[in-house]
Structures are given as structure tokens and as C-alpha cells.
N, C-alpha and C positions, 0 to 999 in steps of 0.2 A: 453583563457579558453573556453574550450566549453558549449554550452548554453543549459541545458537542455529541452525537448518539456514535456511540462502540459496543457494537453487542459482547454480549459475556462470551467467555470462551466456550461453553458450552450452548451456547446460540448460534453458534457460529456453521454454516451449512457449505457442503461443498457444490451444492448447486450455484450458491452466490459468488464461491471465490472461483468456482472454476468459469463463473460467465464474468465477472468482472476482471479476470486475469486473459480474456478470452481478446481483451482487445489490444492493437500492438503498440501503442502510447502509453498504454496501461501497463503494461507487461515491459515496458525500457523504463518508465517512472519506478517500478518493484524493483526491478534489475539494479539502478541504478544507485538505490539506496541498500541494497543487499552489500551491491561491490564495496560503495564508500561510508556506509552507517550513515547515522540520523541527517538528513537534511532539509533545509527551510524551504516552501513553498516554491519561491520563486529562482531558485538554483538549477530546474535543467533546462536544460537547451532544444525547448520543442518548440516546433512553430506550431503553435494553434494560443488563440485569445485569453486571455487571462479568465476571462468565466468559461470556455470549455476547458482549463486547465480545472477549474473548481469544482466542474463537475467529476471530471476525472478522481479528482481525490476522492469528492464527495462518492462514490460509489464503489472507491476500495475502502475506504473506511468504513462504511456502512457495511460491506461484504464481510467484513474483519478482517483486511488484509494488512492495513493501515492504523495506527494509531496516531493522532495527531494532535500537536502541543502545542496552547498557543501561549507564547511569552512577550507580553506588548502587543505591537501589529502584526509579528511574525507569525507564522506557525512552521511547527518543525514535521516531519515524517517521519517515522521510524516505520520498517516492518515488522509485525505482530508475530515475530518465528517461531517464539516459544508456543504460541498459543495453537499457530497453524502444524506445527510439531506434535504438538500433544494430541492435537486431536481428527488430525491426517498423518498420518507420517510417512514420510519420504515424499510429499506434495510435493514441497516449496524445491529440492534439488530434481524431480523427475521435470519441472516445468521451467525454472530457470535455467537459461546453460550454464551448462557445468562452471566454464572459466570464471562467471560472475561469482561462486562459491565461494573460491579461495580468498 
């Protein structure tokens, strides 16, 4: 099984999450798992190809904005808040709107 790369929280740079949060499929996939917590790869509702949905991940998780779990064929998403918390803080609420907070 292949081993996914998540940098440590303290590798974690705001030049990567502020450009991989910079794109707007990027930034409704964050949002989206903010609003309803951890979800499985294939759960939102975007039109674009299943390998540019891969990349997509693959560049917020490698950013650290993503952490990604795979149980079986699945893989799940969570967002890294704690980590993007600790070591930006007020990042993640200045960039996603407010109402996805709650």
C-alpha cells in the first residue's frame, strides 16, 4: 500500500496553503468538509474528472491542509485545523466564510 506524504505541522508553510487554498474547487472541497467534518473522496459534487479531483487533493494535502485516510478503497478527508490553528491562527476562519464555521 502506498504511503501517503503529510508534512509535519511544523513544515507546514503559508505560502503552500495560501496557493493551494487559492483555487475555487479547492477552497468548496475545504469548505465543504469544514461544514460537514471528515468525508470520503468521492462525496462532492464537482464537475471535473476523477484524476483532476486527485490532484486536487493531492495538493491540499501535500500543502497541509488535508489529511487523508485510506480505509480499503476509500479515502476519507478531514481538514488539518488543529495544525493550520497552531501555526497560522485565524487562517482557516479569515479564508473560509464565516457561515461554513458554524
Amino acid at each position: 500500500m502506498k504511503i501517503l506524504f503529510h508534512p509535519n505541522r511544523e513544515d507546514i508553510e503559508l505560502t503552500s496553503v495560501l496557493y493551494a487554498l487559492s483555487d475555487p474547487i479547492r477552497l468548496r472541497i475545504v469548505t465543504t468538509i469544514v461544514r460537514s467534518g471528515e468525508q470520503p473522496c468521492g462525496h462532492f459534487d464537482i464537475p471535473v474528472v476523477k484524476s483532476t479531483m486527485t490532484h486536487h487533493v493531492r495538493t491540499l494535502r501535500e500543502a497541509g491542509v488535508l489529511n487523508v485516510r485510506k480505509q480499503g478503497t476509500q479515502h476519507f478527508l478531514t481538514v488539518r485545523a488543529d495544525d493550520l490553528n497552531t501555526r497560522f491562527p485565524g487562517l482557516l476562519a479569515a479564508i473560509i466564510r464565516p457561515e461554513a464555521l458554524i
